[in-house]
C-alpha positions in Angstrom: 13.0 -4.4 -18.5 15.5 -4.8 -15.4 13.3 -4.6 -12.4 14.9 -1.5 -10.1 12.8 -1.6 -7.3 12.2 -3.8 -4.2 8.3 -4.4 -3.1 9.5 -5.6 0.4 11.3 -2.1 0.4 8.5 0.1 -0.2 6.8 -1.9 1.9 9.1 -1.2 4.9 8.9 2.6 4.0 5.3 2.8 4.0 5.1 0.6 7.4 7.5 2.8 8.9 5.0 5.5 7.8 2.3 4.0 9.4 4.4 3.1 12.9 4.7 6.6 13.2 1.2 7.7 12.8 0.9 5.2 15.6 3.2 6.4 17.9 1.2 8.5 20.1 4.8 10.3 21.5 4.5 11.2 17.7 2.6 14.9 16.8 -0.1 15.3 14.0 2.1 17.9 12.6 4.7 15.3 11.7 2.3 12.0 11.4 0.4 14.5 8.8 3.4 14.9 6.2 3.5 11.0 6.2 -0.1 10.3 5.4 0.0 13.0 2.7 2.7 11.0 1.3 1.0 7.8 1.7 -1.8 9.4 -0.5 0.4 11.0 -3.0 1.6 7.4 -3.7 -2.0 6.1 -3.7 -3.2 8.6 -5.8 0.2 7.6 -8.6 -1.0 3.9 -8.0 -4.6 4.6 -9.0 -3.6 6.2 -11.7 -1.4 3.7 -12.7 -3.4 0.8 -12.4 -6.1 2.4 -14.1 -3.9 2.9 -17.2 -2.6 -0.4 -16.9 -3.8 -3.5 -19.5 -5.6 -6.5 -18.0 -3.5 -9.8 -17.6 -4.6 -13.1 -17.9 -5.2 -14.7 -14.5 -5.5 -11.2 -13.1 -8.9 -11.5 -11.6 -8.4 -14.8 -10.0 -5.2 -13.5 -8.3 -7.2 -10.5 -7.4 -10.1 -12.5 -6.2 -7.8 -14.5 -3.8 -5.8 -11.6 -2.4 -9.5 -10.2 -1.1 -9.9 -13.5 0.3 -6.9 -13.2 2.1 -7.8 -9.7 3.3 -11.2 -10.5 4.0 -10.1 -13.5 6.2 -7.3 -11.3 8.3 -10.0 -9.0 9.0 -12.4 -11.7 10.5 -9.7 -13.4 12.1 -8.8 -9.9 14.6 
């Protein structure tokens, strides 16, 4: 499998998603549309991952990146 895809990309689109639904020059009307999208993608993802096999070293990996999440949270 040739990997097609970019995760820093994505990750720029869905940023970009969330800096509108920030800007507050922005309307719900439009900021809407992107947060349905974000979903649509979350809802594919779920899916996804619940479909997917378990890896070895999977749950450590996952373990850490809470960690990592729990510790940006405190540090705000």
């Amino acid at each position: 499998m040739t990997k097609s895809w970019s995760v820093e990309n994505i990750t720029n689109q869905l940023r970009a998603c969330e800096f509108a639904m920030q800007d507050p020059r922005m309307t719900g009307y439009v900021t809407w549309e992107c947060k349905k999208d974000i979903f649509k993608i979350k809802f594919v993802l779920d899916e996804i991952l619940d479909n997917s096999p378990t890896y070895i070293g999977e749950e450590a990996w996952l373990n850490e990146q809470a960690k990592e999440k729990t510790w940006k949270i405190i540090s705000r």
